[in-house]
N, C-alpha and C positions, 0 to 999 in steps of 0.2 A: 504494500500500500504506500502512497506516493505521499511524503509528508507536505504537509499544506506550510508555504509562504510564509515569516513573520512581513508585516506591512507595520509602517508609521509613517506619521505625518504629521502635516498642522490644518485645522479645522476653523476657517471662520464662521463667529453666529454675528450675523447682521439682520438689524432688522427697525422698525421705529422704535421712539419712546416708547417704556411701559409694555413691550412685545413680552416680555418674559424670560427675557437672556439671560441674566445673573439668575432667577431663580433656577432655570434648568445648569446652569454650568455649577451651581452649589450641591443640588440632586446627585448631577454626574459624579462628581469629585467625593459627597458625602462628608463635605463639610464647607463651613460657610465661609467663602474665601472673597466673594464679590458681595456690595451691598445692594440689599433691595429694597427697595418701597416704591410705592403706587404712583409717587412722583414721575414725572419725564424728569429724563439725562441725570439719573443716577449713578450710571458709570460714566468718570471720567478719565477713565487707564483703560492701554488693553493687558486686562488679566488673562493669564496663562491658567490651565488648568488640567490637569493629566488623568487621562485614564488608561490602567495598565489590562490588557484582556492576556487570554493565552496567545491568542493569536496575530496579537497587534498590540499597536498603541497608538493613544488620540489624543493629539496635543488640539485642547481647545482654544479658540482665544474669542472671550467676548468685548465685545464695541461696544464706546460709546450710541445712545439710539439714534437713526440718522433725523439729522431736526436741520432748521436752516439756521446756521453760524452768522450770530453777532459780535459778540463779545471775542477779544485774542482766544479766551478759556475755548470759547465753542468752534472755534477756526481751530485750535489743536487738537480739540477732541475730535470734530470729523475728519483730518491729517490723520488719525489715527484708524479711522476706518476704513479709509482708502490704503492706505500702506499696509495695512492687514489682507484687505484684499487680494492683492498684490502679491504676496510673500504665501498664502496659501495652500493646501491642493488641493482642498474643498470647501465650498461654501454652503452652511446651512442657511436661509433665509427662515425667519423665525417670524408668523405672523399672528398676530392675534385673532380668531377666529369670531372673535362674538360683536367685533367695529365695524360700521362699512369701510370698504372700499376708496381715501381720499388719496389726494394728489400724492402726498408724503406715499405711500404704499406703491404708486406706480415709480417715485423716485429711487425709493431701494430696489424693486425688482428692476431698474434698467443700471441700475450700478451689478445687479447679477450677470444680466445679459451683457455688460461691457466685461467682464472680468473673465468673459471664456473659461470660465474653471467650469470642474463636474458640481452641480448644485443642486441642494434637496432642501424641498421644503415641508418644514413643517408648521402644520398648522395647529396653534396653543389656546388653551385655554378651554378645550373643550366640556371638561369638565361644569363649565359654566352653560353651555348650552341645555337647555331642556329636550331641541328638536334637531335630532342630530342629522336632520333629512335638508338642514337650513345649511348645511357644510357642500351639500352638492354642487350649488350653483357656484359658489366661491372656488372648489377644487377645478369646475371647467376653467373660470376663467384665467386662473392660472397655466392649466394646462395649455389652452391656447395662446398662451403668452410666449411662454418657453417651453423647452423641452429639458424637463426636471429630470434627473434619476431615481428619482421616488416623491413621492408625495405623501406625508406621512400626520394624518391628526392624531393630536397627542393632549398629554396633559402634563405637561413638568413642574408643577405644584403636586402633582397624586402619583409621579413617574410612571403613568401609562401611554404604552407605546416606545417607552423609552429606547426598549431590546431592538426593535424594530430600526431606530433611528441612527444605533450602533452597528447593528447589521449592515444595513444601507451606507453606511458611512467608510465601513473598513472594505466594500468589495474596491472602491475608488480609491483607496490610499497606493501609495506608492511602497514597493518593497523597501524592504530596506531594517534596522537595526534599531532596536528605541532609543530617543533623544532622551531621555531621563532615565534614573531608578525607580524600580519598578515598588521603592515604595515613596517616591517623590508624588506630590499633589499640585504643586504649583512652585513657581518659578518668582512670584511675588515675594518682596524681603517680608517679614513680617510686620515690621512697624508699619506697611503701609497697609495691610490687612485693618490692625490694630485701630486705626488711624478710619479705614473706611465705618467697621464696624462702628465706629461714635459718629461720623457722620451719618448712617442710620437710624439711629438712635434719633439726633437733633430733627430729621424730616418727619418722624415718625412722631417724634412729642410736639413742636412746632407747629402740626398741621399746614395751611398753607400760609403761614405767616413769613415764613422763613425759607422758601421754595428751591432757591436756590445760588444764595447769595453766602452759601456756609464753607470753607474748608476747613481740617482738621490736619497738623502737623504735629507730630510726635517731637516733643524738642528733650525729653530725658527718657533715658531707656535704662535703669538699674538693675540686676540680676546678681549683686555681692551679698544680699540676702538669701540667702538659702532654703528661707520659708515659705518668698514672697517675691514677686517681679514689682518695682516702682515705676510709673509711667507717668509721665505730665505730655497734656496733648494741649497746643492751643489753639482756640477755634477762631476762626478767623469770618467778620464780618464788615460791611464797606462804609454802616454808618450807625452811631451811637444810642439811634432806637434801637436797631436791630440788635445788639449788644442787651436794650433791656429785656427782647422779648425772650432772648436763650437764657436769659439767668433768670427770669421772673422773683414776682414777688416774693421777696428774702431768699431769695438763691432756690424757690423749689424745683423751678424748673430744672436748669441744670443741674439740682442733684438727682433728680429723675433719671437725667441723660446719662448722667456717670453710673447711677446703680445698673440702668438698667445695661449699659455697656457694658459695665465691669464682670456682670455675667456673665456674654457668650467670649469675653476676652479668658476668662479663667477656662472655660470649658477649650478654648481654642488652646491655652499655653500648658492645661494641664497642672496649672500650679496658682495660689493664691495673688490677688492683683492688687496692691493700692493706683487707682486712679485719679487724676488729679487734674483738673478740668479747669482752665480761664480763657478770658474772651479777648482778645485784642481787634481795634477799631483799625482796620488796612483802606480808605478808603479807594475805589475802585480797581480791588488787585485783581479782579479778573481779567484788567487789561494791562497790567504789570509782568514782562518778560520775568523780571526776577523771581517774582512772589510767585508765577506760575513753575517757574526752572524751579524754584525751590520746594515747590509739594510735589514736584516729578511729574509735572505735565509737561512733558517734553517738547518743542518744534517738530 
């Protein structure tokens, strides 16, 4: 019997705001290494994310969502989804199944059709449908779009269809040797894990007050404790309301954010955490080279 190929590669998920790309690259990995919340343009990194099978391995990388770039922050965040494109050998298109159909949705599918790679889409969120017979008319019209290698409705909140998606995914990779250890999960340093997870947190307890106008830099990283990791993260806002609405009345807000961070940062490090959380006023550092070089949103 003829032994079957190892294949690896790297795997782009593009898709709009809010599609569902970090939750499914969290699923994959089975552990939470991208942030997620309900907001648009949550990721602003391309996170790496490894999954090791017997017969392969799938280097994920999820994008920022494609949105139209105002601010420098959002011209490097889409720079980054194009340069991922680019560098791939497969593209999943990740689409939300229960939206219609707007201009945004035909913009990322012609960034698929311009990328001439092998592409599979799946379609998220199904979970959420009641009437799964409302997925047909959407599947045509994709199909008549392009010519997908699978077309795959799923659910990466409930990980169904997932096997499917990996199936589909490894017959297009290219042979070849794993880019990682096979017990490596991701390529991300962890202070910027760290770092995302409290920005989670701030969207999450903020509602939409605070939308997207927050970053989070780890500026002390201690570990000469034995019992316990020391972390000071400081959040970064453009003007001095927004400063009071993160730390609300008598700081509860923000000790909201830190409890409830300090949580999945202990489960992530495996070991007890003091966190320590202040706000600095950066006015308009989303269009600041430095301030952006500096949280690793790269050119």
């Amino acid at each position: 019997m003829t032994e079957k190929t190892y294949r690896s590669g790297l795997v782009g998920l593009i898709g709009r705001p809010n599609a569902g790309k970090s939750t499914l690259l969290n699923y994959l990995v089975g552990e939470k290494i991208a942030a997620v919340s309900n907001k648009p343009q949550t990721t602003r990194y391309k996170i790496r994310g490894v999954v090791s099978r017997p017969e392969s391995q799938i280097v994920f990388i999820d994008t920022p969502g494609v949105h139209k770039p105002g601010y420098l922050l959002n011209r490097r965040m889409m720079a980054a989804v194009e340069d991922a494109i680019l560098s791939v050998d497969v593209v999943v298109l990740i689409r939300d199944a229960t939206v219609t159909t707007g201009n945004g949705d035909r913009f990322v599918l012609d960034l698929v059709k311009r990328s001439e790679k092998p592409a599979i889409l799946l379609l998220n969120k199904i979970d959420k449908l009641r009437e799964k017979e409302k997925l047909l008319p959407l599947i045509e019209l994709y199909r008549n779009e392009h010519d997908f290698a699978a077309i795959i409705p799923a659910s990466a909140l409930r990980g169904e269809a997932i096997d499917a998606l990996l199936t589909a995914i490894e017959e297009h990779l290219p042979e070849g040797d794993p880019l990682f250890g096979e017990d490596e999960l991701t390529d991300q340093p962890m202070r910027m894990i760290v770092a995302e997870m409290v920005r989670e947190k701030i969207l999450a307890t903020t509602g939409e007050e605070i939308p997207y106008v927050t970053a989070v830099v780890p500026e002390k990283w201690d570990e000469t404790d034995p019992e316990r990791t020391v972390i000071h993260c400081a959040i970064f806002v453009e003007r001095p309301s927004q400063k009071g609405i993160i730390i609300g009345k008598g700081g509860a807000k923000l000790k909201a954010i830190g409890t409830a961070a300090r949580a999945d940062i202990e489960i992530l490090l495996g070991r007890h955490v003091h966190l320590q959380l202040f706000v600095k006023v950066v006015e308009d550092w989303r269009n600041k080279d430095r301030e952006l070089s500096g949280m690793g949103i790269s050119e």
